[in-house]
C-alpha positions in Angstrom: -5.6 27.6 -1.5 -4.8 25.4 1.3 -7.0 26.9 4.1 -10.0 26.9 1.7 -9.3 23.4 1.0 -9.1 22.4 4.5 -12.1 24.8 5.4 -14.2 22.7 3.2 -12.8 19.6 3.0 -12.8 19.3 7.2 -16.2 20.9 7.6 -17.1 17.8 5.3 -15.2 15.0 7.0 -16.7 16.6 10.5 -19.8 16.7 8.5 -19.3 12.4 7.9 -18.1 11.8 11.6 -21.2 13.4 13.2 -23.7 11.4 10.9 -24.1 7.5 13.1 -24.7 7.8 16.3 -21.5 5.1 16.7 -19.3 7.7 15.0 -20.7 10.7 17.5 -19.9 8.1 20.7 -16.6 7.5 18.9 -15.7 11.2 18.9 -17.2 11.9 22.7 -14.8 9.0 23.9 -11.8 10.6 22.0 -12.3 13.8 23.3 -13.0 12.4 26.9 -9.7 10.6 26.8 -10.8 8.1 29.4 -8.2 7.6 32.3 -5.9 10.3 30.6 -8.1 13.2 29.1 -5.5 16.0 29.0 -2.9 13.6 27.0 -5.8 12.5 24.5 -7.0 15.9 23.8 -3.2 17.5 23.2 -2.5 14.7 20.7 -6.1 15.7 18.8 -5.3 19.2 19.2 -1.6 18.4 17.9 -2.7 16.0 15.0 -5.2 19.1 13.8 -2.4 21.6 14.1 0.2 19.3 12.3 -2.6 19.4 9.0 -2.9 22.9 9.5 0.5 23.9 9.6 1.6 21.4 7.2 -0.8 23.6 4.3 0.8 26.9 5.8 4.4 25.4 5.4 4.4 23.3 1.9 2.4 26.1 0.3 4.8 28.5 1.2 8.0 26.6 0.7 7.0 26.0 -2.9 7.0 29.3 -3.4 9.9 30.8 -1.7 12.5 27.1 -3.0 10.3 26.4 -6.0 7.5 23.6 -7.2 10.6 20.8 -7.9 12.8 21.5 -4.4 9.9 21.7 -2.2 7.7 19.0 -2.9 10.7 16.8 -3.2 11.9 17.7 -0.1 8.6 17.6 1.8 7.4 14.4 0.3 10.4 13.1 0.4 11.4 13.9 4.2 7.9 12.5 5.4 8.0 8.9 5.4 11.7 8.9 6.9 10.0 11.7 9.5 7.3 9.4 9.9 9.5 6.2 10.8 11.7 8.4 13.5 8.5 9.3 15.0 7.2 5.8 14.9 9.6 4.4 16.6 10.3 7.2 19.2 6.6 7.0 20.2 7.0 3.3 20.8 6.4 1.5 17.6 7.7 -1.8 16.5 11.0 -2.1 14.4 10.4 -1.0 10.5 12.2 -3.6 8.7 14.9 -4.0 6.2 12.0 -4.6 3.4 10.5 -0.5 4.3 14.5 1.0 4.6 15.2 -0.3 1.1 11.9 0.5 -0.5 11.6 3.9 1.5 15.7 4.9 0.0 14.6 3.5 -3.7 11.4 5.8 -3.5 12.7 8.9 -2.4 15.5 8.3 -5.1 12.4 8.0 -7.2 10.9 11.4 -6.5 14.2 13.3 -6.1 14.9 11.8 -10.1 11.3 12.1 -11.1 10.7 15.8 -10.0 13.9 17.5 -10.5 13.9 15.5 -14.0 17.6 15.9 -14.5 17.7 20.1 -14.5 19.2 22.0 -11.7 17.2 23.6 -9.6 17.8 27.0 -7.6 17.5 26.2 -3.6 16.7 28.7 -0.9 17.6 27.3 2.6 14.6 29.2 4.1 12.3 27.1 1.8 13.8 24.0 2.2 13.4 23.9 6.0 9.9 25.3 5.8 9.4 21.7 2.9 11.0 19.9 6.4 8.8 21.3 8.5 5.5 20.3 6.1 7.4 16.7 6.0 7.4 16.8 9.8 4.1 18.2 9.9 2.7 15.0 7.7 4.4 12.7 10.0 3.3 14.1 13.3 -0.4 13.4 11.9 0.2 10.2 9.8 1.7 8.7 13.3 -1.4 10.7 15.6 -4.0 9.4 13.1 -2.8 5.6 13.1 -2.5 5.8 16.4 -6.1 6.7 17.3 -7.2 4.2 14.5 -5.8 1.0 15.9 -7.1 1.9 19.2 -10.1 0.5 17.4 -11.8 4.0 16.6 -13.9 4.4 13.4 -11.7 5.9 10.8 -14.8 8.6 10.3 -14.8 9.6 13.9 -10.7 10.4 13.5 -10.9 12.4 10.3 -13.6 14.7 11.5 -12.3 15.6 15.0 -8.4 16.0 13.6 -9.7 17.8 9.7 -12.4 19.6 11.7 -10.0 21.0 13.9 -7.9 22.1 11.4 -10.8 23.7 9.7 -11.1 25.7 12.6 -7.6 26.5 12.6 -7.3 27.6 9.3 -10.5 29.9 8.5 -8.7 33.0 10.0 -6.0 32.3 7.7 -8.7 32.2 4.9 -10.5 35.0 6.0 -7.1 37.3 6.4 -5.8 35.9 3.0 -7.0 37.9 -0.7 -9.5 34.8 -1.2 -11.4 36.7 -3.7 -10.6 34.3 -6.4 -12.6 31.7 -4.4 -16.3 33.3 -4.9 -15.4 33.1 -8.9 -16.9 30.4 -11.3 -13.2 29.2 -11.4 -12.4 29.3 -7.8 -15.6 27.9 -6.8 -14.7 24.7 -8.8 -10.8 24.4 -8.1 -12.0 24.7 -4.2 -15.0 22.2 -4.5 -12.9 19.7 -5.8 -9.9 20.2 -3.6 -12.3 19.7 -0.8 -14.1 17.2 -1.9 -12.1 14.8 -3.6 -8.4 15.2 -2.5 -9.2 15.7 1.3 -12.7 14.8 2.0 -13.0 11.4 -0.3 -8.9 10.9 -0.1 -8.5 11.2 3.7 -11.6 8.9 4.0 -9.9 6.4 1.6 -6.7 6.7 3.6 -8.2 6.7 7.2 -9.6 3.3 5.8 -6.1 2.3 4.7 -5.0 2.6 8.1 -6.3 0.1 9.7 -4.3 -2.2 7.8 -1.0 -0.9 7.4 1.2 0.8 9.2 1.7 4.7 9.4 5.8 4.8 7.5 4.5 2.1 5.1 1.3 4.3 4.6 3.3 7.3 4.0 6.3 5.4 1.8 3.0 4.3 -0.5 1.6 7.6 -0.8 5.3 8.4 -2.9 3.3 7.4 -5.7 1.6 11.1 -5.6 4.2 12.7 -7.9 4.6 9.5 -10.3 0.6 9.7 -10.7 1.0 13.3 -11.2 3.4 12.8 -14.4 1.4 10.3 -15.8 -1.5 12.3 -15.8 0.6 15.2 -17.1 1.7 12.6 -19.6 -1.5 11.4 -21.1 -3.9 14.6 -20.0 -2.0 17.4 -20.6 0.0 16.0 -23.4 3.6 16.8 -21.4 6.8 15.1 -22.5 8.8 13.1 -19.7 13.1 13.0 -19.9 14.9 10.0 -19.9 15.4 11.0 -16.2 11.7 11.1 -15.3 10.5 7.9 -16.6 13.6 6.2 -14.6 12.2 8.1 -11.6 8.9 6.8 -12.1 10.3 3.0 -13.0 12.3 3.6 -9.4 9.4 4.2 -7.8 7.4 1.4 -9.5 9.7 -1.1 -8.6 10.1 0.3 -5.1 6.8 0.2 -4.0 5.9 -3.4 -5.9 8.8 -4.4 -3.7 6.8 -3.0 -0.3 2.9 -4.3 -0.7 3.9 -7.2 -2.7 4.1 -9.5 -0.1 1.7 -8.5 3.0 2.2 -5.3 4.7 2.8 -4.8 8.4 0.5 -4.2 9.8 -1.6 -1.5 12.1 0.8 0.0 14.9 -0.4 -1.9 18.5 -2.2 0.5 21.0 0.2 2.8 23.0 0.4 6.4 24.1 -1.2 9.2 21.9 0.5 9.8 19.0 
């Protein structure tokens, strides 16, 4: 499910980069890396990897751990992840404002998911959740990175989701993707594509250029609360007492991180 949502989804967003002649210049300079060529095309090659493997490793965790451990644990790890490697790649300080609202989200999720019940943990899937967290963060960093160096967002997505593309069809190709030529899987992988990479990653590329990677990963906690609402009022589903105080957790947290201005994008440095 993951490589053919990639497959599509960054044959798509390469699709989108390659279209203006400003994105295709864009995408030439990235991959020529001006004075240090080798450095820029690792940290493209890295970032494309990072989304590869992060499919390879979330997918898998959520089934070896289970749907509640691992997503907590790999949404949850990826905007603390995504601060370490922030500020280990040069960034400016994060704030007292993100610590509190990053602690009060992931609070949020751990609450909202587990919903009160216990859970059975296997340690082999929670560190493969840690490694999709650190995955995420490797590219959230890469990508903002390369986006405040003033390159279109389009040019970005294509070159890092094409490149994952690549990575991934093999995986596809070796995997029992029958269910994918099907009326069913047609749709399901269609929209994955489309709308939560493609349209989504555009969306968020475009988002980056005005905040910060570890505040746009802290704002993308609201994933799982969306995810219960729509389960709430789509699917007819029935939240605990310990849900809706995870969502109100994560409500409050995030009000309390893009209610006054953001921070903003991360000033040029190194490749991510």
């Amino acid at each position: 499910m993951g490589a053919a949502r990639i497959a599509l989804g960054g044959a798509l967003l390469l699709a989108v980069g390659v279209r203006t002649a400003d994105s295709r210049q864009a995408m030439a300079r990235l991959l020529a890396g001006a004075d240090r060529p080798w450095q820029a095309r690792a940290a493209i090659v890295l970032a494309a990897a990072a989304i590869a493997g992060y499919q390879v490793t979330f997918f898998t965790a959520v089934r070896v751990t289970g749907v509640a451990v691992g997503t907590v644990v790999a949404i949850g790890s990826a905007p603390v992840l995504t601060g370490g490697l922030t500020r280990l790649s040069g960034g400016p300080p994060l704030g007292r404002r993100w610590a509190v609202a990053t602690t009060a989200a992931v609070a949020g999720c751990v609450v909202l998911v587990t919903g009160g019940r216990g859970a059975g943990v296997r340690p082999e899937g929670v560190l493969l959740a840690l490694a999709a967290g650190l995955c995420y963060a490797a590219y959230a960093v890469a990508a903002a990175r390369l986006i405040a160096r003033g390159n279109p967002e389009t040019a970005v997505m294509g070159l890092l989701f094409g490149g994952a593309a690549v990575l991934l069809t093999p995986v596809l190709a070796e995997s029992a993707a029958d269910w994918v030529v099907t009326g069913r899987g047609l749709v399901v992988a269609g929209y994955l594509g489309v709308v939560t990479t493609a349209l989504a990653y555009l969306l968020y590329g475009r988002g980056l250029r005005t905040v910060s990677a570890p505040v746009a990963v802290t704002i993308g906690l609201a994933e799982p609360a969306v995810a219960a609402l729509l389960g709430l009022i789509v699917l007819g589903e029935r939240l605990s007492g310990a849900a809706v105080a995870g969502l109100i957790l994560i409500g409050l947290a995030l009000v309390g991180l893009v209610g006054r201005r953001a921070a903003g994008p991360l000033p040029p440095g190194p490749p991510g």
